[in-house]
N, C-alpha and C positions, 0 to 999 in steps of 0.2 A: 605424599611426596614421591613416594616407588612407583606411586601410579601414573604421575606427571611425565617421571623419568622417562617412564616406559613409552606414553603418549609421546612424548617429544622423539623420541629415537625410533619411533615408527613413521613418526613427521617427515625426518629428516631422510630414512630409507624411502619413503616413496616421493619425497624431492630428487634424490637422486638418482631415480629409476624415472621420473618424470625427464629428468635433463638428461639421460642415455638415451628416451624418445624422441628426445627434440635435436639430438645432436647431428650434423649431416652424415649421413651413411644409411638411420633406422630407418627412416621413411624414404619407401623407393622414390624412383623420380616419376614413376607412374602417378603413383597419388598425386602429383602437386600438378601433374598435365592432368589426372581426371578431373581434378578442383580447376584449372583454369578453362577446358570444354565445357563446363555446366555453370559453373556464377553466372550469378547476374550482375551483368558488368556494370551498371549502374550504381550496385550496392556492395559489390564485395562480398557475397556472400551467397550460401544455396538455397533457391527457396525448397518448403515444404515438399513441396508437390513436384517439382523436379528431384527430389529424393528419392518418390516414391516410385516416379518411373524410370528411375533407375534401380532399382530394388528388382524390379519385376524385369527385369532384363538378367539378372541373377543365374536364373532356374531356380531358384529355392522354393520350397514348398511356400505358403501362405505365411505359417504358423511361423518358421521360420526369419520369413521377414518381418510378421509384428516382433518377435524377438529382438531381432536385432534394432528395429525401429525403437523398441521401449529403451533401449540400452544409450539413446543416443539423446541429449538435447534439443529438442526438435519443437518446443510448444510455445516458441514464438515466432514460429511463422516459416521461421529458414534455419539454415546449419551454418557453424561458424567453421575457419580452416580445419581447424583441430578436431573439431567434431565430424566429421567427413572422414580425414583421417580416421579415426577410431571405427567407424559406420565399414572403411573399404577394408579395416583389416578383420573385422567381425567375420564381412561375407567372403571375405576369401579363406581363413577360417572353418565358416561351414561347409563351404564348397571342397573342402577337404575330408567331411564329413565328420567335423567337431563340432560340441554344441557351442554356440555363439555366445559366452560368457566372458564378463569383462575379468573374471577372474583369470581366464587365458593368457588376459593382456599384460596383467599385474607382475607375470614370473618370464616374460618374454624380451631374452637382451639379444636377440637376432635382429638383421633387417624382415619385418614383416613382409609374409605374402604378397605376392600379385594377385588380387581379384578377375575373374575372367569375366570383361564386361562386352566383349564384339571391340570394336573400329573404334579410336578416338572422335573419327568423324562423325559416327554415328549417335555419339555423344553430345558431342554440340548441336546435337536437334535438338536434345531435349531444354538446352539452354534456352531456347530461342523465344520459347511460352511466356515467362518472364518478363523478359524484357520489353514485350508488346502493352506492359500491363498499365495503365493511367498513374504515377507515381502520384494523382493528387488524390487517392481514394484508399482510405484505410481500409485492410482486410481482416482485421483481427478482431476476434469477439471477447467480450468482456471475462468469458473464463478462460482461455487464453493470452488476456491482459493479468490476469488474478495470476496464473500459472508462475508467468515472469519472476516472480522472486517473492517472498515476505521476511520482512525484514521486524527483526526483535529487537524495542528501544527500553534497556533495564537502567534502574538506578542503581548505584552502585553505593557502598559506604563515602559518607560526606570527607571531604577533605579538605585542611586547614591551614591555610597562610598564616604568612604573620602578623596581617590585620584580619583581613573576611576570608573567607570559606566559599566553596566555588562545587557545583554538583557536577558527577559527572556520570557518564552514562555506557554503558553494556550495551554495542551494537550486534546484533548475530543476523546476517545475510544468511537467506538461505539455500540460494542460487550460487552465489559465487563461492561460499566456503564445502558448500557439496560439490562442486565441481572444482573446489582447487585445485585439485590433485588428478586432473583431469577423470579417465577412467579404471583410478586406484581404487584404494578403500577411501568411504565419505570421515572427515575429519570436520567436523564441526571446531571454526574457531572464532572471536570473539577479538572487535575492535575497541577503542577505550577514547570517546570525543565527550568535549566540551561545549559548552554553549556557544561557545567564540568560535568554537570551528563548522560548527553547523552556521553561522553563521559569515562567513567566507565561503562556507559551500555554496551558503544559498543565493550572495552578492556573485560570484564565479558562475553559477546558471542562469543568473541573470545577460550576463555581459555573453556569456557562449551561445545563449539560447532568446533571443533579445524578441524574439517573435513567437516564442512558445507561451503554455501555461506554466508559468511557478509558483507553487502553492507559496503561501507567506508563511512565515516565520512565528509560533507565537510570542508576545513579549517577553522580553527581559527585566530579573529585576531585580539587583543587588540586594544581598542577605547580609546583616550585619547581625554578626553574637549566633548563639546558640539558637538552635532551631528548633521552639517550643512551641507556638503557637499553631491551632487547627488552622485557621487562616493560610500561614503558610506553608504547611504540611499540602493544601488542599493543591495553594498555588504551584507547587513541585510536581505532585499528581499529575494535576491539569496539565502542565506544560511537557510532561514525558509524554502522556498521550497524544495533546496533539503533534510532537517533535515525530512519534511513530507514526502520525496519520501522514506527515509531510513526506516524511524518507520511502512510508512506501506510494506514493501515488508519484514520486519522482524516478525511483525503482520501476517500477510497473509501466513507465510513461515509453511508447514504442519510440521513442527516438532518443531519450534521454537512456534507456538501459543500456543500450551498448555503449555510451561515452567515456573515455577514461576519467572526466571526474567522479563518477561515480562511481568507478572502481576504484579508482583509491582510497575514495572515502570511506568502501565498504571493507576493503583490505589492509590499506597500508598501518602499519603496526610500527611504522617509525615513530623518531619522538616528535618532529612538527609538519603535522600533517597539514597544515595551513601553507609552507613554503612548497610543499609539494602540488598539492593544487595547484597555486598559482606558477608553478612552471609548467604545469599539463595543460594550462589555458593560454601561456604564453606562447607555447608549442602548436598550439590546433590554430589560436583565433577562433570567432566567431562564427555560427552556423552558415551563415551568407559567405562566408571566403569557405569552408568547408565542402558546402553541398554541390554536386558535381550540373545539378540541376538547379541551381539558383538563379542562374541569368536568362536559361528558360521558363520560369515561372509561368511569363506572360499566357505562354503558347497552353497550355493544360487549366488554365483559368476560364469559366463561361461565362460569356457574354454580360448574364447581370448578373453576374458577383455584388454587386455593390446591394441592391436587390434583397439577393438571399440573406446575405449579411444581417443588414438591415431588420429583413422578419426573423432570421434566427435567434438574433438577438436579443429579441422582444420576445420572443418566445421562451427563449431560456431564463431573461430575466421573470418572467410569468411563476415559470418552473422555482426557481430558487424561491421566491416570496412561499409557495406553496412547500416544498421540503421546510425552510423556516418556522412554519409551523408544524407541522407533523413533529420535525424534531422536540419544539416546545413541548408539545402533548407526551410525547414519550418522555422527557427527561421526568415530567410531573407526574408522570404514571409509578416512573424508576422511583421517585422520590417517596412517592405514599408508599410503596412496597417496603421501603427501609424504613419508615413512619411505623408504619402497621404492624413491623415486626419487633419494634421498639415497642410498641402500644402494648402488642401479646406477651411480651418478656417484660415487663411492669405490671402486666395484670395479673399473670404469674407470680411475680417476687409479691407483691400484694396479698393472694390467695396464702403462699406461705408463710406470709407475716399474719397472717389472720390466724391460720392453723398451730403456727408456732407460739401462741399469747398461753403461757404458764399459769394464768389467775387460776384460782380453782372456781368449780360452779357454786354458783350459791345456793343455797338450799332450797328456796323460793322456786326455784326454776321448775319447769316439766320433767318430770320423771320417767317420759315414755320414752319408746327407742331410740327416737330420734332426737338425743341429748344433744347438748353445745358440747361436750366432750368428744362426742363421737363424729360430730360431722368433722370439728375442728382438726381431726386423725387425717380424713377425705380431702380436705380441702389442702393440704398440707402438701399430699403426696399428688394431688393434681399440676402443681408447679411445672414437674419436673415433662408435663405433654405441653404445656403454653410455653415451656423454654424451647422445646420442639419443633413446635409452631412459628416461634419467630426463629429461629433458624431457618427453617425451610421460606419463610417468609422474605428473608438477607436474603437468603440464596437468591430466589426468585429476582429482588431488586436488583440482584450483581449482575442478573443474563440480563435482564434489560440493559441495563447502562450498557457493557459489551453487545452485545449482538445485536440493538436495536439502535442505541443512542449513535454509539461512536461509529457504526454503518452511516446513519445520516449524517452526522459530521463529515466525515469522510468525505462523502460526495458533495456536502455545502464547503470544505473546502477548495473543490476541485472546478466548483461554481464561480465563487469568489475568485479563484484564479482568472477564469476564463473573463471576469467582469473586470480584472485590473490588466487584462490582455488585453481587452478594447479600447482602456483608456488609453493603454502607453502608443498603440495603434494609431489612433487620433492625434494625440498631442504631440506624439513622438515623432513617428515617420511624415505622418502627412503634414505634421505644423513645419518641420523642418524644409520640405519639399516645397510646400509653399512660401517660407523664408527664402529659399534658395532662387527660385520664381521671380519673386519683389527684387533682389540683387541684382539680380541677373536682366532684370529690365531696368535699372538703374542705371548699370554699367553700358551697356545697349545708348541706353541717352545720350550718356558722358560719352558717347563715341561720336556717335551724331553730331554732339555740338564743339566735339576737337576737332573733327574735320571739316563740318562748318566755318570753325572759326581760325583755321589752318593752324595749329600748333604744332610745337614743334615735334620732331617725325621722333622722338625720342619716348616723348608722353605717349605718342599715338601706339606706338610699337607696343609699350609697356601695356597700357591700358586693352590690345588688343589678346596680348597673353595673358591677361587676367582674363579675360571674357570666356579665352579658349577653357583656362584651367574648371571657370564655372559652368559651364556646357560640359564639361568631362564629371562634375558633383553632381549635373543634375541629372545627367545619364546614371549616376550609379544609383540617385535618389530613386531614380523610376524603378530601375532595374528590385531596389529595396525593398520599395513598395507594393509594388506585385508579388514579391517573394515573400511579405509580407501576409498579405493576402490570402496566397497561397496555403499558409503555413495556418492563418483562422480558419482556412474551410478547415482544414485538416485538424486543428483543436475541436474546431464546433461536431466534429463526424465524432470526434472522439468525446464528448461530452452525450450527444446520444446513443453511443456504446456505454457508458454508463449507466444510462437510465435503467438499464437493464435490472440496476442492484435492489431498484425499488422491490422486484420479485424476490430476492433473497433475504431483503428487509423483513417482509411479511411473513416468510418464513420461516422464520429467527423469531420472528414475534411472536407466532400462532403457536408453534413448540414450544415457546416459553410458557405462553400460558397455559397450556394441557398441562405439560410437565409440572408448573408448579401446582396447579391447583389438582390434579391428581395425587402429589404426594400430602400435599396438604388434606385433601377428602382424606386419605388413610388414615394419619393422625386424629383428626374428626371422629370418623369411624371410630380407632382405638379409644378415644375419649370416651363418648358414650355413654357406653355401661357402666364405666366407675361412676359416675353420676347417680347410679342404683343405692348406692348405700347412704347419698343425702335424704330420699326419701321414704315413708313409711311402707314400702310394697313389700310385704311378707315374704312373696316369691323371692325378690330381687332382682325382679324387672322394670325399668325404666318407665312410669307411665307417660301417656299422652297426654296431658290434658287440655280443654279445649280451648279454643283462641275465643277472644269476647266477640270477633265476629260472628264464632258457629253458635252464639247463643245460649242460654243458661252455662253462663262462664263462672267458673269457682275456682277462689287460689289451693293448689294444690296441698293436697293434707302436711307435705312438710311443714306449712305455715300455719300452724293452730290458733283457733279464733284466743 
């Protein structure tokens, strides 16, 4: 509890040293003119690369500006206000000739330095790279997607209404609870959701992100009474992990990480974090009223989109069939290792139920070294290297499932996404588009045949502002559409930044199996020679003896004619 105390009143000081940074006076007005000569106006934000040449505008040695580079947020791609901020007061900092630590920053309640960067104007050149850049072409590689955040989904103890019982879950971001506290000390903290609310998160990205990938949900399924059964023990399992595969591939997703629902989701620590969401969505609307390039789609689109689409498609569908099975062979790979290691730890309890049998010998029996008494000693205390064995054996099946299994989930989720992205695509935008089309030639008629048939100027008028309003849907239809469009190239670029995981898959796979079957050989190995006192070799060495292939084969002298 003194421990908590202490955590919470270190929380609390560097909140407050957070809002003395942010409050108007700490940050000069230079900083907020250097941050508006370099964004990119497009996105609100710094890229990369215009960071770095401004770095190198500095004077700083090299070394130096990796320093202060590593100090800064920077590996998805661009810098946000605040991280900019922290970056110009570093190098003004060392340009003082301090070393550029955030610890500087922690005990500092003055206005920060001025950084000495030349001419504001000279500044805004280096904006200008950016902005040239094709906004429909993703630049971010798949370990710079991975970079983005990883998000920890724990179960937490079961909790109980007054009829059912409802699980709940242990979120730990690792991106935004490291950076809460901006460039203070890192404060790892921990959010507390429910099934129901990942499940308003995930209706909420739907409706905000209506032409993106979102991964699904996996099911729901009311628990009644006490939670006894492996069945449902497994079903809880199963749905934390996949709950973790969702949160991080929507995490990680370059356009969904910076949105505020999913900072709330990942932070807010109120009590209904469902009413919160939906006032963060009622705030923004939807991607297409948000994006500053949505009504230029058209223009940055080629030619045969329709085309690409089309083989992409088909190609990725190709792709997922193929992951679908891979994953299968792994899962049943995962499974015999837990088999196996079950089988080794039975053949062991076995061996010592063997060893352990109190009869005495009977008298009849053989009298030579190699007694029932004495093997039954050997056999007894070999247990204790086959319980070894299936240890080491668990282990092995547990890196599979992790490192192998739930990598290809991961990414068949992220397939699946992209397969219910095409259909909403189809059925959605374009069925609409073309409903709106059929109206819209309807009304068109009914005009034709009221001025045909001279009605009166009242109908006609009416019926002409309705025409007007559906030529103004149909405009935003198209406008949608293409944005739409736009938005699958941009998932489909991001689905072959993926693929990339298949290499890490193998990876994961091939070190699993060194590692296990090297530790396993050593147990082996140590086995061995205990094996010496089953049989009659005087030495007390292990013979060989021969296979009935190498010819004149004889059962070894332990087994007396």
């Amino acid at each position: 509890m003194k421990d908590f105390q202490h955590a919470l009143s270190q929380c609390l000081l560097m909140i407050s040293k957070l809002q003395l940074f942010l409050v108007a006076g700490s940050v000069p007005p230079y900083y907020r003119e250097v941050y508006e000569a370099i964004c990119c106006k497009q996105e609100d934000r710094v890229q990369t690369d215009v960071f770095k040449r401004l770095l190198s505008k500095t004077d700083l040695s090299v070394a130096l500006q990796n320093q202060i580079a590593e100090h800064v947020d920077c590996k998805q791609g661009f810098l946000s206000k605040l991280a900019l901020y922290k970056a110009l007061a570093l190098i003004a900092l060392a340009q003082q000739g301090k070393h550029p630590s955030p610890k500087l920053l922690e005990n500092f309640t003055q206005e920060f330095p001025k950084p000495n960067l030349g001419e504001l104007k000279d500044l805004q050149a280096l904006g200008m790279q950016p902005a040239s850049r094709n906004p429909l072409f993703l630049s971010q590689t798949l370990d710079e997607l991975l970079d983005i955040d990883t998000v920890q989904v724990e179960l937490i103890p079961e909790k109980k209404g007054l009829f059912l019982k409802h699980v709940e879950y242990e979120i730990t971001s690792q991106r935004w609870h490291d950076n809460i506290f901006f460039f203070f000390l890192t404060l790892h903290v921990s959010v507390y959701r429910r099934y129901s609310d990942f499940d308003v998160f995930h209706d909420l990205l739907l409706q905000r992100f209506a032409y993106r990938m979102v991964p699904a949900l996996p099911p729901k399924r009311m628990l009644k009474g006490v939670l006894t059964s492996t069945t449902d023990r497994e079903f809880i399992e199963g749905r934390r992990t996949a709950l973790r595969r969702f949160i991080n591939l929507v995490a990680r997703h370059p356009f969904f990480s910076e949105d505020g629902l999913i900072k709330i989701f990942l932070t807010f620590s109120g009590s209904d974090v469902q009413n919160k969401l939906r006032e963060s969505f009622k705030t923004a609307g939807d991607e297409f009223i948000t994006c500053k390039i949505a009504t230029q789609a058209k223009e940055y689109l080629p030619g045969d989109i329709q085309a690409k689409f089309s083989s992409s498609r088909e190609m990725i569908r190709n792709i997922f069939n193929s992951f679908q099975k891979l994953r299968d062979q792994a899962e049943r790979m995962a499974v015999r290792s837990v088999e196996n290691a079950t089988d080794l730890l039975m053949f062991g309890r076995e061996l010592s139920a063997l060893g352990s049998d109190t009869m005495p010998v009977q008298s009849w029996a053989p009298t030579n070294k190699n007694t029932w008494g004495t093997m039954r000693q050997s056999l007894k205390g070999l247990s204790v290297e086959f319980a070894l064995l299936a240890d080491k054996a668990a282990q092995q099946g547990k890196r599979e499932e992790e490192d192998v299994v739930e990598k290809l989930n991961l990414f068949l989720d992220l397939l699946e996404s992209y397969k219910d992205l095409c259909e909403r695509h189809e059925k959605g935008v374009l069925h609409d588009h073309q409903r709106a089309l059929q109206k819209y030639s309807v009304m068109k008629r009914q005009m034709m045949s009221a001025t045909v048939q001279s009605k009166e100027q009242v109908s006609v008028d009416q019926l002409e502002s309705r025409i007007v309003q559906q030529e103004n849907a149909i405009l935003t239809m198209e406008l949608r559409n293409y944005f739409s469009l736009f938005c699958l190239h941009q998932e489909t670029q991001l689905i072959y930044t993926y693929l990339q995981i298949i290499a890490y898959i193998l990876e994961a796979f091939v070190k699993s199996q060194i590692q296990g079957h090297r530790e396993m050989s050593v147990v082996w190995l140590d086995l061995q020679p205990k094996l010496s006192c089953l049989f009659g070799a005087s030495n007390g060495v292990l013979p060989s003896p021969l296979t009935p292939q190498q010819g004149n084969w004889k059962p070894p002298n332990a087994f007396p004619n």
